[in-house]
BALOBA-1460 file (C-alpha; in Angstrom, 3 decimals):
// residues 305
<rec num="1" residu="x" x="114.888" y="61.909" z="49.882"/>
<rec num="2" residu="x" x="115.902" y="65.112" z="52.138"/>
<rec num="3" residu="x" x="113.803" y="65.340" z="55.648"/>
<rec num="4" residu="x" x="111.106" y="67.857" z="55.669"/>
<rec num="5" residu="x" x="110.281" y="69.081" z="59.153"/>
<rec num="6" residu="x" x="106.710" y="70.072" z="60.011"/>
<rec num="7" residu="x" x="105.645" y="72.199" z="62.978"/>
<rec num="8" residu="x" x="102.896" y="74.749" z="64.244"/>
<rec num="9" residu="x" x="104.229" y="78.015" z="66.124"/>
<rec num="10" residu="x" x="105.841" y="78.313" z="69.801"/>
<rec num="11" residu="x" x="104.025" y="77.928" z="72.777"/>
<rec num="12" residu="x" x="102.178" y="74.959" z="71.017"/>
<rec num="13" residu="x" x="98.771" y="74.758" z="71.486"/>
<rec num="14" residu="x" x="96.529" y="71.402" z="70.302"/>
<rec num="15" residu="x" x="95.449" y="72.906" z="67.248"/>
<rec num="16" residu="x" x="99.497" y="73.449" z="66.342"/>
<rec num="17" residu="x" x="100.572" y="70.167" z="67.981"/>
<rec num="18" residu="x" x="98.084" y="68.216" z="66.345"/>
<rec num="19" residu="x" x="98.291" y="69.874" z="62.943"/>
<rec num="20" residu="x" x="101.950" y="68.849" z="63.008"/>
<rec num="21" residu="x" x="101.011" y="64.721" z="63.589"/>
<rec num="22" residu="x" x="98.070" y="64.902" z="60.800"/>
<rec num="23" residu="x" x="100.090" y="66.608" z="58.620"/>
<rec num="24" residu="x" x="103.037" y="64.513" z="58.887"/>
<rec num="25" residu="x" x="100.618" y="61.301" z="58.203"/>
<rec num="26" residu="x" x="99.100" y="62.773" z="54.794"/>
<rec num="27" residu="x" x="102.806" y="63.727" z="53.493"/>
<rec num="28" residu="x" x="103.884" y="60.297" z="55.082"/>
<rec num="29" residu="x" x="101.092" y="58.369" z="52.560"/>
<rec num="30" residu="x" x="101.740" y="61.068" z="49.684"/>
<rec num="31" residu="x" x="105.695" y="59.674" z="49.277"/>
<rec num="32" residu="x" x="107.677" y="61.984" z="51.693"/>
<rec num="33" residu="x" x="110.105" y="61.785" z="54.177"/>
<rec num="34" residu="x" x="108.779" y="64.117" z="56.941"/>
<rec num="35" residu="x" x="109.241" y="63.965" z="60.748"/>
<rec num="36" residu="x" x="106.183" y="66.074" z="63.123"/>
<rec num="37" residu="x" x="108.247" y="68.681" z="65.348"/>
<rec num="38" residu="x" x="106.928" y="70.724" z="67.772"/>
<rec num="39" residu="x" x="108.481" y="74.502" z="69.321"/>
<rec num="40" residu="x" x="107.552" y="74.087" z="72.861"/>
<rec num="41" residu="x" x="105.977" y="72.267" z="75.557"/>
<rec num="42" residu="x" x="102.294" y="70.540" z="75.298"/>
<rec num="43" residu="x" x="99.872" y="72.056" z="77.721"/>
<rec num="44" residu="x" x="97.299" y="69.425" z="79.733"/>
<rec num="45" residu="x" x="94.787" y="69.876" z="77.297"/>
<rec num="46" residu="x" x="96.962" y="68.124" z="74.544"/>
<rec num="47" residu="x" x="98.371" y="65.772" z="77.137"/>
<rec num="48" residu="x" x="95.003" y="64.560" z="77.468"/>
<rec num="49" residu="x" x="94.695" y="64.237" z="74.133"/>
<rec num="50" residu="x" x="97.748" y="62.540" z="73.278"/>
<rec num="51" residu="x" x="97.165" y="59.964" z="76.335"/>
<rec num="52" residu="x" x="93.646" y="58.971" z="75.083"/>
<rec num="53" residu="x" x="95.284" y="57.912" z="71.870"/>
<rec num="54" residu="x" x="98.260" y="56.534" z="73.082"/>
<rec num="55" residu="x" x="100.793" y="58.987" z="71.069"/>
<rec num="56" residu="x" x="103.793" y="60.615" z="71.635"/>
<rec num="57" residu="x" x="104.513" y="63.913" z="71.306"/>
<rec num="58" residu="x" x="105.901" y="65.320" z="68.501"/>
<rec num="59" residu="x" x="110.104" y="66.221" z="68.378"/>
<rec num="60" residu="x" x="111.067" y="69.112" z="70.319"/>
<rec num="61" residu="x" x="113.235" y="71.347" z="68.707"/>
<rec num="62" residu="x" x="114.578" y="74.865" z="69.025"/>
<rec num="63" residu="x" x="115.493" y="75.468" z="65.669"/>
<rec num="64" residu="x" x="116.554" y="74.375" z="61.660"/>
<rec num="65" residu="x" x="119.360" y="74.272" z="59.949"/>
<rec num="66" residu="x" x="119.920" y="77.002" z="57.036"/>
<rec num="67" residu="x" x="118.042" y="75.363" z="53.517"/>
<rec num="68" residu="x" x="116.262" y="72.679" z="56.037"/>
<rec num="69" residu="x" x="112.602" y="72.058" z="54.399"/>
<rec num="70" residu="x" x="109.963" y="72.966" z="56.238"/>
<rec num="71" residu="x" x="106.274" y="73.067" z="56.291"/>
<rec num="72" residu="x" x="104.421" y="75.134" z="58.295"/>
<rec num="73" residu="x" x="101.096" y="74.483" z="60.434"/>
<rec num="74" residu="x" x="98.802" y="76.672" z="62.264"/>
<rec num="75" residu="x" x="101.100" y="79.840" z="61.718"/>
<rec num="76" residu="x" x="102.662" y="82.102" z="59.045"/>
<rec num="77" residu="x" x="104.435" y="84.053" z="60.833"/>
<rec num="78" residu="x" x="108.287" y="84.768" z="61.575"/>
<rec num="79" residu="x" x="107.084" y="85.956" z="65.691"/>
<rec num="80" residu="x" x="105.555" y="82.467" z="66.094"/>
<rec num="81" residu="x" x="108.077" y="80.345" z="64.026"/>
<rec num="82" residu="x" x="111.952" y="78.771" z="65.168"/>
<rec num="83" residu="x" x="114.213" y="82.068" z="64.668"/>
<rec num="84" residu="x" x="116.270" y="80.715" z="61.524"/>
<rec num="85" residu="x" x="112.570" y="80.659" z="59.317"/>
<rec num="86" residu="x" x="114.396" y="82.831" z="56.364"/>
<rec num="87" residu="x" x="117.248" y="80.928" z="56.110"/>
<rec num="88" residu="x" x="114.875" y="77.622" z="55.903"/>
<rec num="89" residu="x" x="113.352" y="76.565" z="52.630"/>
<rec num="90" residu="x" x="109.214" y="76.699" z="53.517"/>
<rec num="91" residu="x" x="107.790" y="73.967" z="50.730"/>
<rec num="92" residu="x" x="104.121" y="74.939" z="51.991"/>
<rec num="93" residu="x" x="101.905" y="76.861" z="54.831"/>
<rec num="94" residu="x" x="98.657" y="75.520" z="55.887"/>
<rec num="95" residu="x" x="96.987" y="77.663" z="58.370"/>
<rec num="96" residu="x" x="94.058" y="79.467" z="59.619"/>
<rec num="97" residu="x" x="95.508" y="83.098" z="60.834"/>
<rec num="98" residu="x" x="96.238" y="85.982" z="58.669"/>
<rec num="99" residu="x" x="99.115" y="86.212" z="56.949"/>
<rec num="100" residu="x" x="102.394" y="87.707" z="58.135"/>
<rec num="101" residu="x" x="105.024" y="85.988" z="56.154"/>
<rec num="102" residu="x" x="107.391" y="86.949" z="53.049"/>
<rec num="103" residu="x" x="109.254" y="84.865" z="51.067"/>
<rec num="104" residu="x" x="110.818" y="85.830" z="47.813"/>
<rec num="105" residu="x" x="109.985" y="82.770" z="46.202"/>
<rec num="106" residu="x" x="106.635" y="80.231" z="45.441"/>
<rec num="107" residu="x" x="105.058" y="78.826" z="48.218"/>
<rec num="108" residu="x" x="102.243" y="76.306" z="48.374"/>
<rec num="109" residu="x" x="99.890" y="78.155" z="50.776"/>
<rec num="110" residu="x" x="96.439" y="77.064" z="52.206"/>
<rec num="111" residu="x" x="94.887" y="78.974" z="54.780"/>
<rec num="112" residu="x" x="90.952" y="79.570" z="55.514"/>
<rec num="113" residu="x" x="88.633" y="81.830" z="57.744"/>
<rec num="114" residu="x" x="87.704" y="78.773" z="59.342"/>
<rec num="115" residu="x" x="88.153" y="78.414" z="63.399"/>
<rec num="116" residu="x" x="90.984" y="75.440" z="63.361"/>
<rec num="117" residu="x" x="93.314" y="74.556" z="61.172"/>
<rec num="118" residu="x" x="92.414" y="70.792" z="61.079"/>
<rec num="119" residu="x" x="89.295" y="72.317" z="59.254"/>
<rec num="120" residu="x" x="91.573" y="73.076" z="56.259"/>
<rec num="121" residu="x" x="93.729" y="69.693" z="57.068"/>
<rec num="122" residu="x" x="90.183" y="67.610" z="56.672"/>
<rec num="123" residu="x" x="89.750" y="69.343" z="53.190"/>
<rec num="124" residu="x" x="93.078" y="68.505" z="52.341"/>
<rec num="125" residu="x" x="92.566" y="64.447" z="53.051"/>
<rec num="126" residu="x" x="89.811" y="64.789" z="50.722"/>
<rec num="127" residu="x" x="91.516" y="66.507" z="48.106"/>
<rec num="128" residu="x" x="94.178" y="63.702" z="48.083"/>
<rec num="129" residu="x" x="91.870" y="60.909" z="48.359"/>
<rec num="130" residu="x" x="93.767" y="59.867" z="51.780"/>
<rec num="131" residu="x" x="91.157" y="57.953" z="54.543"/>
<rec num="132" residu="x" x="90.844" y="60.192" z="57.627"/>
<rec num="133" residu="x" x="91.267" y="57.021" z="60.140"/>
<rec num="134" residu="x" x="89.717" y="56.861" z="64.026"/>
<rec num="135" residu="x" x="92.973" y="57.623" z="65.439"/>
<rec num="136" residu="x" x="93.925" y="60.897" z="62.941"/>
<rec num="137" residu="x" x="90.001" y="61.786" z="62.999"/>
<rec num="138" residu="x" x="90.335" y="62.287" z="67.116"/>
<rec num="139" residu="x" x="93.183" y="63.907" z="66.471"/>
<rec num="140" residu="x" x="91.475" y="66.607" z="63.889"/>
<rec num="141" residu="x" x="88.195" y="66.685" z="66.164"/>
<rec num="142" residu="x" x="90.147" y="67.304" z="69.069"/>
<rec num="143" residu="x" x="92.110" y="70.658" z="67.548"/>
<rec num="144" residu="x" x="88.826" y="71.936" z="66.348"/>
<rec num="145" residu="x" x="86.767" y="71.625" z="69.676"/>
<rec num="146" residu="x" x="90.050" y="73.576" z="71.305"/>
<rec num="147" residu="x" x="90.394" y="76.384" z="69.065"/>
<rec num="148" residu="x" x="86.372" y="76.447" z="69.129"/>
<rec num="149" residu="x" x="86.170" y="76.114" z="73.011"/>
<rec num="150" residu="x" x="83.582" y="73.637" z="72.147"/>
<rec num="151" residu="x" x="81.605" y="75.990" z="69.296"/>
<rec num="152" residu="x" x="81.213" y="78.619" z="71.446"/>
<rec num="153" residu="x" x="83.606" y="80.979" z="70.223"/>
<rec num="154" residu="x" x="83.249" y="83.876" z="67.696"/>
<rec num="155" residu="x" x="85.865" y="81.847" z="65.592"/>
<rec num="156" residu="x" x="83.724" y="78.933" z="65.357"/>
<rec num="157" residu="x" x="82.171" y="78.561" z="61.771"/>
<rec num="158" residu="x" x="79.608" y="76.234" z="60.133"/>
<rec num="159" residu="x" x="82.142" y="74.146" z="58.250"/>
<rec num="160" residu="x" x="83.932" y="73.741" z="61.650"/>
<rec num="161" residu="x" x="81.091" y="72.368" z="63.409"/>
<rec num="162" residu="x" x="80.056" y="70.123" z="60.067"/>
<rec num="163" residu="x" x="83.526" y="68.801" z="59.569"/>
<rec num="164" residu="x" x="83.735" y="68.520" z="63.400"/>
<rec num="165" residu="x" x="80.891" y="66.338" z="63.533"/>
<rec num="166" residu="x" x="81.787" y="64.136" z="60.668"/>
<rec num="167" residu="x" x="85.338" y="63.457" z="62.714"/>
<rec num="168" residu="x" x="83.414" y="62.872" z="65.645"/>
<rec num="169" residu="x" x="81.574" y="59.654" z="64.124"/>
<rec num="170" residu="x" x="84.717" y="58.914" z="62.649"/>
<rec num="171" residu="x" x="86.720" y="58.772" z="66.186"/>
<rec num="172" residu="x" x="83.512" y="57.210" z="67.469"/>
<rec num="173" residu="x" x="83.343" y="59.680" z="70.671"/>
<rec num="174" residu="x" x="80.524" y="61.736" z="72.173"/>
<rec num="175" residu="x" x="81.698" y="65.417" z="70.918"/>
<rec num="176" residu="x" x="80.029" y="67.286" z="73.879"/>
<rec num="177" residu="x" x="81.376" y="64.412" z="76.710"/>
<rec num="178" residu="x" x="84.657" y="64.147" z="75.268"/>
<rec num="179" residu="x" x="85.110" y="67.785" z="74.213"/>
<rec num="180" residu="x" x="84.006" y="69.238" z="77.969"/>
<rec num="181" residu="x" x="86.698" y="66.390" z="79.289"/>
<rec num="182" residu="x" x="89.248" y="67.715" z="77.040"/>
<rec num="183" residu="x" x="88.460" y="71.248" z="77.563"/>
<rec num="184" residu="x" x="88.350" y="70.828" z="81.397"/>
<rec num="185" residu="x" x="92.044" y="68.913" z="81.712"/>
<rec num="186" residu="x" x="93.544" y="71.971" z="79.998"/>
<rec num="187" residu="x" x="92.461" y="74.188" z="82.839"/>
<rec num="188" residu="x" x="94.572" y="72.239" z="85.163"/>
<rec num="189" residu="x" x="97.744" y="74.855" z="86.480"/>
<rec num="190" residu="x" x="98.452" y="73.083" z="89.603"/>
<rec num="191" residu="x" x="101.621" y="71.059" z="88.105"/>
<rec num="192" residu="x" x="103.010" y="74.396" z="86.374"/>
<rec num="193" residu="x" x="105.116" y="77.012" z="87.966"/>
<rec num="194" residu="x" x="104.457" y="80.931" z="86.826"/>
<rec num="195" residu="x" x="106.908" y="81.230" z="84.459"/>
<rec num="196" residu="x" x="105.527" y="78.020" z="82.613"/>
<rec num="197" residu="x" x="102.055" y="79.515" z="82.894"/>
<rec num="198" residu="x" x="102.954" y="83.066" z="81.216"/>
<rec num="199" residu="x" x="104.340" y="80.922" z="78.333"/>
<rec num="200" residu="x" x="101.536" y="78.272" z="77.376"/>
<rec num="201" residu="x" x="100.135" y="80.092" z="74.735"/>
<rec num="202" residu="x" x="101.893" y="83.613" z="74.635"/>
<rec num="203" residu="x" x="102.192" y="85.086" z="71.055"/>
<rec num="204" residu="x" x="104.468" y="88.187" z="70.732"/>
<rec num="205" residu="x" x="102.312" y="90.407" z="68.613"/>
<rec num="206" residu="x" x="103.588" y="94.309" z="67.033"/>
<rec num="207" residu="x" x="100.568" y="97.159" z="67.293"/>
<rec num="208" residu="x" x="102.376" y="99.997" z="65.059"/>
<rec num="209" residu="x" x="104.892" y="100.887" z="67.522"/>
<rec num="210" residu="x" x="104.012" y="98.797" z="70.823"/>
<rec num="211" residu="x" x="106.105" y="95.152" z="71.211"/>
<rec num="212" residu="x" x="103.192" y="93.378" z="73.233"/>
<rec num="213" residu="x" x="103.014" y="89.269" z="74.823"/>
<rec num="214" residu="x" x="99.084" y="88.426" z="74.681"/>
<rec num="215" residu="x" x="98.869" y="84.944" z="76.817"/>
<rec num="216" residu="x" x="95.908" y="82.713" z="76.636"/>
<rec num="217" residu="x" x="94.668" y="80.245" z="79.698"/>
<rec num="218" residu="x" x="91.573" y="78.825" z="79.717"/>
<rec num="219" residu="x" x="89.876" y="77.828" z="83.085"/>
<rec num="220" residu="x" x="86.625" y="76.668" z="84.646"/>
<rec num="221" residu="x" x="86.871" y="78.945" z="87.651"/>
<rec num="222" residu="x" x="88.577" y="82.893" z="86.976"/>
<rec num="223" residu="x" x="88.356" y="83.178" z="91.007"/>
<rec num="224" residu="x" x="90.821" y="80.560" z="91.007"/>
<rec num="225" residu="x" x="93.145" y="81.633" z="89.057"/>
<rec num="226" residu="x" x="93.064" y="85.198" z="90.456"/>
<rec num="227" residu="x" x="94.480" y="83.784" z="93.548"/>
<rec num="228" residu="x" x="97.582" y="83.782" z="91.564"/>
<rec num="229" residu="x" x="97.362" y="87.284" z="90.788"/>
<rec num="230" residu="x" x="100.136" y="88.583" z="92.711"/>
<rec num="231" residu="x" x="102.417" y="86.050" z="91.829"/>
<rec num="232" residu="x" x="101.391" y="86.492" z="88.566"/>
<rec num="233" residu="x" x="101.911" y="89.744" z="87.746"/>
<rec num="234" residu="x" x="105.571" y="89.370" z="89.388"/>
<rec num="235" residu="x" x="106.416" y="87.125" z="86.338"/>
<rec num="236" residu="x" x="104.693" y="89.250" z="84.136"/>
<rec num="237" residu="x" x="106.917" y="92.158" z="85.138"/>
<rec num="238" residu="x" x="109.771" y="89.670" z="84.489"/>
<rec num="239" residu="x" x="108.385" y="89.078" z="80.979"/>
<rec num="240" residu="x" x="107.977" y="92.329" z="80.006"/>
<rec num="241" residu="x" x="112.153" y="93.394" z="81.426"/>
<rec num="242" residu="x" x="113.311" y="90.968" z="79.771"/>
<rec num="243" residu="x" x="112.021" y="91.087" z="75.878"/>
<rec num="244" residu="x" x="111.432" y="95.090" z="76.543"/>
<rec num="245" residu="x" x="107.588" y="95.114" z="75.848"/>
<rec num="246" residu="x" x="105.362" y="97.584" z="75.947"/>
<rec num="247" residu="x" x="102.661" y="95.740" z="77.565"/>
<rec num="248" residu="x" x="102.031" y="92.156" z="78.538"/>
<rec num="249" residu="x" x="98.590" y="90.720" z="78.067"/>
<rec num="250" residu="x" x="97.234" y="88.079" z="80.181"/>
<rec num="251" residu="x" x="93.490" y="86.360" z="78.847"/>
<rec num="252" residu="x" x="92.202" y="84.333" z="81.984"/>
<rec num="253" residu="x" x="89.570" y="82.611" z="80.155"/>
<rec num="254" residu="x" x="86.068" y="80.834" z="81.252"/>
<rec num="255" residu="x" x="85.088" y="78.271" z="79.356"/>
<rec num="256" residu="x" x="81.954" y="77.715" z="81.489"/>
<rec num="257" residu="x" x="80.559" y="81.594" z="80.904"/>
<rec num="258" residu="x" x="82.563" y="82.712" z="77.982"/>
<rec num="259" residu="x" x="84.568" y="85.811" z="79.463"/>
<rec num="260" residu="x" x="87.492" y="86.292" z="80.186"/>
<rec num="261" residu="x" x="89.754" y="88.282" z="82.695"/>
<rec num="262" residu="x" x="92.254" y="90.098" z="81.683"/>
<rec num="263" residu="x" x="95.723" y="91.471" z="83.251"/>
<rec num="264" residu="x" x="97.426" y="93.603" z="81.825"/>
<rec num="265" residu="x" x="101.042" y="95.165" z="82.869"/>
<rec num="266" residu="x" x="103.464" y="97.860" z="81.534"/>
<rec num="267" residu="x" x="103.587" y="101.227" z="80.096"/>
<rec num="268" residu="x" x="101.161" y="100.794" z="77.129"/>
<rec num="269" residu="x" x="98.644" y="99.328" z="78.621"/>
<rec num="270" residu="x" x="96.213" y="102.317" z="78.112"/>
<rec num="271" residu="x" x="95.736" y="100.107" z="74.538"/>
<rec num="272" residu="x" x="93.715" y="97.670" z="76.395"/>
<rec num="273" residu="x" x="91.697" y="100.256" z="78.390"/>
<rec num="274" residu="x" x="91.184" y="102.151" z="75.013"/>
<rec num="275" residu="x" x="90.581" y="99.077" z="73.031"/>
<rec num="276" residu="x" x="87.545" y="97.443" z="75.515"/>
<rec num="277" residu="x" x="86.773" y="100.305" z="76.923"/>
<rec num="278" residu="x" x="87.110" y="99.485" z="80.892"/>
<rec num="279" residu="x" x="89.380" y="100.689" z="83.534"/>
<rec num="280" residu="x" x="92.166" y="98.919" z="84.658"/>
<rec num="281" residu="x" x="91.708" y="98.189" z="88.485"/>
<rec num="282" residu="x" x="94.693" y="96.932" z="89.888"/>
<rec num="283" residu="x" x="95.537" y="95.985" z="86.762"/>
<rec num="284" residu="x" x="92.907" y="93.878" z="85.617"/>
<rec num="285" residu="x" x="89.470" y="93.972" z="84.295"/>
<rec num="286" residu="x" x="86.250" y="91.865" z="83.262"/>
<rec num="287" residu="x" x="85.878" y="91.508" z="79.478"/>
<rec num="288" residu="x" x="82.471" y="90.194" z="79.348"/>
<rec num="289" residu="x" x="81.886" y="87.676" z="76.130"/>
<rec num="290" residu="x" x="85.665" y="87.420" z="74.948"/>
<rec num="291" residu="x" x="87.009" y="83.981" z="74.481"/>
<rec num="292" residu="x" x="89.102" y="84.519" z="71.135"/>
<rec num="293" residu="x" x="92.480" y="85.893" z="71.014"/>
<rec num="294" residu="x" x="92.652" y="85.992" z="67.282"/>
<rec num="295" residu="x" x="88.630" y="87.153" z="66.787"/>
<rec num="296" residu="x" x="88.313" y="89.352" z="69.537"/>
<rec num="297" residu="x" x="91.280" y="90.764" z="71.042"/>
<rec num="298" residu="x" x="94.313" y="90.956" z="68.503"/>
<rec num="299" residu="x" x="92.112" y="93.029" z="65.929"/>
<rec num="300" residu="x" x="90.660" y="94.932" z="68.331"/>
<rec num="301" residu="x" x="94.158" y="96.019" z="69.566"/>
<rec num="302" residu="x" x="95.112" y="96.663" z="66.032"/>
<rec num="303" residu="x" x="92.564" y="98.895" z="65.507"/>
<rec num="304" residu="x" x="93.136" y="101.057" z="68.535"/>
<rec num="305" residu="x" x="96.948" y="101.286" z="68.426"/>
């Protein structure tokens, strides 16, 4: 039986990472041969994750080969995927974003206005009949507390927290303990240099006519992180030379207060002043009660481009 290779988008973040290892089990105990892959680096936040389990990693890899299977997780979309995707033979999408993928043949597709993508993967365990064990229930809790920021965010819905809790009796863990444990190892920078910070959970995004990089770092202190600024923004400049974008977005998140900072850098970045309606001081402003990327800030750009 051929390989099928099963990954989430670049710049992995838990949700992607994880979606890759759960997804790989079910196939694994439906009959196929499937290996979990991943198109980046894990950030601390998964590393804690994947050392309170006792896991490795998924299989880094750059790319496929042309007619290599593949299944997608947490993404359906070329920007996010390994650069040979239409040469590659999807066999199905699971996801929770909107759709931004073409294919000129059938595809088995599942993808929900749910917060996490292990939301969908829980409902899929169930279809199948599969038992959701401790160590793939931690695993599915884990995702949805990240891409939740512990059911605070906009994203978060009420199957997310249900199913959430469910997994958390399952893994046998106190949600709010472990989830604030989890949350607060991902805000850990010190061991990465600039450029690795600018690329932990960048997504190149298109707004009609403007090429933008919208980063995502989540943190328990924004003053901390802003002492990076300058240094920062250097990289960002480098960023934005190198793939020619129109503006680079960086989210400096709180996960204590639920806002987030943003800098922004290059010629379009009159989109984000539009958009949010501040002013850009020194390049950066206060966006009071945005956590979510994908809630808050993409459509919001969309809108206003």
């Amino acid at each position: 039986m051929e390989k099928i290779y099963i990954f989430g988008h670049k710049n992995p973040d838990t949700d992607s990472i994880t979606s890759s290892l759960v997804m790989a089990n079910l196939e694994t105990k439906l009959g196929n041969n499937v290996e979990a892959c991943r198109l980046g680096n894990i950030n601390k936040e998964t590393e804690f994750v994947l050392n309170y389990l006792g896991i490795e990693a998924p299989k880094l890899i750059e790319d496929v080969e042309d007619g290599a299977n593949v299944i997608l997780v947490d993404h359906a979309s070329n920007l996010e995927s390994v650069p040979n995707l239409d040469n590659a033979n999807i066999l199905k999408v699971v996801d929770h974003h909107k759709l931004g993928l073409s294919t000129s043949y059938p595809v088995y597709y599942r993808a929900e206005p749910v917060g996490c993508t292990q939301t969908v993967m829980y409902k899929l365990y169930k279809d199948a009949g599969i038992e959701i064990d401790k160590k793939i229930a931690t695993l599915m809790v884990s995702a949805i507390i990240s891409d939740t920021l512990l059911f605070k965010s906009p994203t978060c819905t009420d199957e997310d927290l249900k199913i959430a809790k469910e997994l958390a009796k399952i893994a046998e863990i106190d949600i709010q303990t472990y989830g604030m444990d989890m949350l607060k190892a991902g805000t850990d920078l010190s061991s990465f240099s600039i450029e690795e910070i600018l690329k932990l959970d960048a997504k190149e995004a298109m707004f009609k006519e403007i090429k933008a990089v919208i980063n995502q770092v989540n943190t328990a202190s924004i003053e901390e992180v802003m002492k990076m600024k300058s240094e920062l923004e250097n990289g960002i400049e480098k960023v934005i030379n190198d793939k020619k974008l129109d503006v680079f977005i960086l989210l400096i998140t709180d996960i204590i207060n639920s806002n987030s900072q943003v800098i922004a850098l290059g010629e379009k970045v009159s989109l984000v002043e539009k958009a949010f309606n501040v002013k850009l001081e020194n390049n950066t402003a206060l966006l009071k009660g945005v956590v979510s990327r994908k809630k808050q800030v993409i459509p919001v750009l969309t809108e206003n481009a």
